[in-house]
N, C-alpha and C positions, 0 to 999 in steps of 0.2 A: 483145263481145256485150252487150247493152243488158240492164236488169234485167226488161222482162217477156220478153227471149227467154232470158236464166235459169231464168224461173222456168216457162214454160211447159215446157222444157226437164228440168227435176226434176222435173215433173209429169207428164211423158210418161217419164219416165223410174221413176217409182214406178209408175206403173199398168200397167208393161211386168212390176215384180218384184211387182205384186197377182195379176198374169195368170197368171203363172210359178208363182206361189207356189198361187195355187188349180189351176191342171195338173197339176204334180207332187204337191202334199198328196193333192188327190181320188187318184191314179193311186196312190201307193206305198199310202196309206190303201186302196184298195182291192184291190192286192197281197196287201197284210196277211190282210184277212179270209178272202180265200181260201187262205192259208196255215193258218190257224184254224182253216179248217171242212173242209183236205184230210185231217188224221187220225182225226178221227171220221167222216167220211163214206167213208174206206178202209175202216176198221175196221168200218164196220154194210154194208156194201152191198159188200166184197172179199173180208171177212175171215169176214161173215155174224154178226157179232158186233151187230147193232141192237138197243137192250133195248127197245123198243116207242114210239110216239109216244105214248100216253099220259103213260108214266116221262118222258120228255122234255119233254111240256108242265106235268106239274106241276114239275119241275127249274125251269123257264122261268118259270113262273109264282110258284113261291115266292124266286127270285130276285130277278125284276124288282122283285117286292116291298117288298122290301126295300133292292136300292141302284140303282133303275131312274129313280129322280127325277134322281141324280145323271145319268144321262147327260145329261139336259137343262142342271140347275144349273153342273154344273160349264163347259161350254165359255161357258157366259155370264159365270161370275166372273172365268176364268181370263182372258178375252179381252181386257179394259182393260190388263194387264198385260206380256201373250205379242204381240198383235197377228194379222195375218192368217197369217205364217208362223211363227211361233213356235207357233201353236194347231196348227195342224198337226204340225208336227216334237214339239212336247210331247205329241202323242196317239198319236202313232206310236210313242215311247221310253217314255213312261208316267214313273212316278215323278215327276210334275206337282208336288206343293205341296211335296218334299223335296229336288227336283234340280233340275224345269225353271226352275220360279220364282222359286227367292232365286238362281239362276246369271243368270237374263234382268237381274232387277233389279241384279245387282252388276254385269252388264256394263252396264248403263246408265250406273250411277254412275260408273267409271271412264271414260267419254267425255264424263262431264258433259252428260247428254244429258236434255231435259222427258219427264219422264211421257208419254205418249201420243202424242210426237212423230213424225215417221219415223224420227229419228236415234236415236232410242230405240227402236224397234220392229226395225229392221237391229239396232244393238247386241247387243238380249233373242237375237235369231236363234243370233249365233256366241255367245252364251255358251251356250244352248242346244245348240247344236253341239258343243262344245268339251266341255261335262261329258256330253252321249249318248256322246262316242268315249268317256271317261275310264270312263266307268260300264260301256261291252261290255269294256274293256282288262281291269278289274276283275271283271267277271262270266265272262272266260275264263279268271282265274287260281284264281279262286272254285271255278269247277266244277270244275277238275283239280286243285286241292289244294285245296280250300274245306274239306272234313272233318277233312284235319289240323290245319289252319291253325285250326281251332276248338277243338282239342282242345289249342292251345299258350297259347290266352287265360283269364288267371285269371279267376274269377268274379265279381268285384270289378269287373273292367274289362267283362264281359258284362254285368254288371247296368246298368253304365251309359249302354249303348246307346237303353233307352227315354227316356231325356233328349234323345235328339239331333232328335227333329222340332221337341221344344216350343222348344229350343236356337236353332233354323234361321230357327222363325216365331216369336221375339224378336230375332233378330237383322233380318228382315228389318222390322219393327217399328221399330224404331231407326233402322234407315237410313232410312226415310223423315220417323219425328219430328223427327230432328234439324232438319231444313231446317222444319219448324213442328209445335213442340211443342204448341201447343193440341188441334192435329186429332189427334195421337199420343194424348193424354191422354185426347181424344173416344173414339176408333177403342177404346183401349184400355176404357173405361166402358161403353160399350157390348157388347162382345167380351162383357164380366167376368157385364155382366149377362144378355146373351141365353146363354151358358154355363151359368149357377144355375137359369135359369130354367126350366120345366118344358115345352119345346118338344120337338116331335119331331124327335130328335138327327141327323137328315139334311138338314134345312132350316136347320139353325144359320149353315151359315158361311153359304149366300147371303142369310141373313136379317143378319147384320151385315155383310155386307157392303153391302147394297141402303139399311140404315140410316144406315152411316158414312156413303157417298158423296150419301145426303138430307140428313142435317143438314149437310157441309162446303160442300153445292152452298148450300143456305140461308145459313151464313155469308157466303159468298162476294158471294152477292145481295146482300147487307143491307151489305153496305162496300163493292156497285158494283164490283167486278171483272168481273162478268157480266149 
């Protein structure tokens, strides 16, 4: 096989798993929802349990309020990252910036695969994959013993636990500085300062985020890479 029946060949063959991947994402993604909205909608219109659409729409409305930006911000940060199937599988499992994210990027890293690549995008999938099973394996051991199992951990080691996001997003920090420390050192300046700063704490990360990838896109210009 000649190199443009190659390549045409990988290219027919990803836009086969873009197909797949938005068929299935949209279909379980919409499974889901109706899974969400069959026990309150049993319980007001079975059970006669409805507490009114008013109560309801201020619920909706003091809600959105407040983390309703996110639904926009987040599928657009996450997306350079997760890819077309990975956005999906990590919206469906949830636990996005602690599970799906530094698992996508470490399976990257272990294939030695570019940022943004397909080989990288397949990668983020099974490691995404791979910590959703480990994460239900754990939340079924959780549920049927999770209360003991709390009650056997010293305080000391419970206190510890609120370290473990800031833990996860310096680790995954790091795995990408190492390969160019400059942008790390940027990324991080940045972070430090839109963090101090007096912004509204919902905009924060896509606001460093939209900065770092402006200023490294500009470096980048400015040495002729792009």
């Amino acid at each position: 096989m000649t190199a443009p029946q190659t390549e045409a060949a990988e290219k027919n063959t990803i836009d086969i798993f873009y197909k797949r991947s938005h068929f299935w994402g949209r279909f379980t993604l919409l499974v889901l929802i109706i899974m969400c909205f069959a026990p309150p909608l049993y319980m007001s219109f079975i059970l006669d349990a409805h507490p009114g659409w008013g109560v309801i729409a201020a619920g909706l409305v003091g809600y959105a309020s407040f983390i309703g930006i996110m639904w926009v911000l987040e599928p657009i940060t996450y997306y350079p990252t997760l890819g077309v199937a990975g956005t999906y599988l990590a919206f469906l499992t949830g636990n996005i910036a602690n599970m799906c994210l530094p698992c996508s990027s470490a399976a990257q890293k272990a294939v030695n695969a570019e940022p943004g690549s397909t080989k990288a995008e397949v990668a983020g999938v099974f490691g995404i994959a791979v910590a959703s099973l480990t994460n239900i394996a754990v939340l079924v051991v959780m549920v049927i013993g999770g209360t003991y199992l709390i009650t056997l951990i010293p305080p000391y080691i419970e206190g510890a636990f609120n370290f473990v996001l800031p833990s996860i997003f310096g680790a995954v920090l790091g795995q990408f500085a190492y390969k160019t420390p400059q942008y790390g050192v940027i990324a991080l300046v940045i972070g430090m300062i839109i963090l101090f700063s007096p912004i509204f704490s919902l905009i924060k990360i896509a606001l460093c985020v939209a900065l770092t990838i402006t200023a490294i896109l500009f470096m980048e210009k400015k040495k002729g890479n792009i």
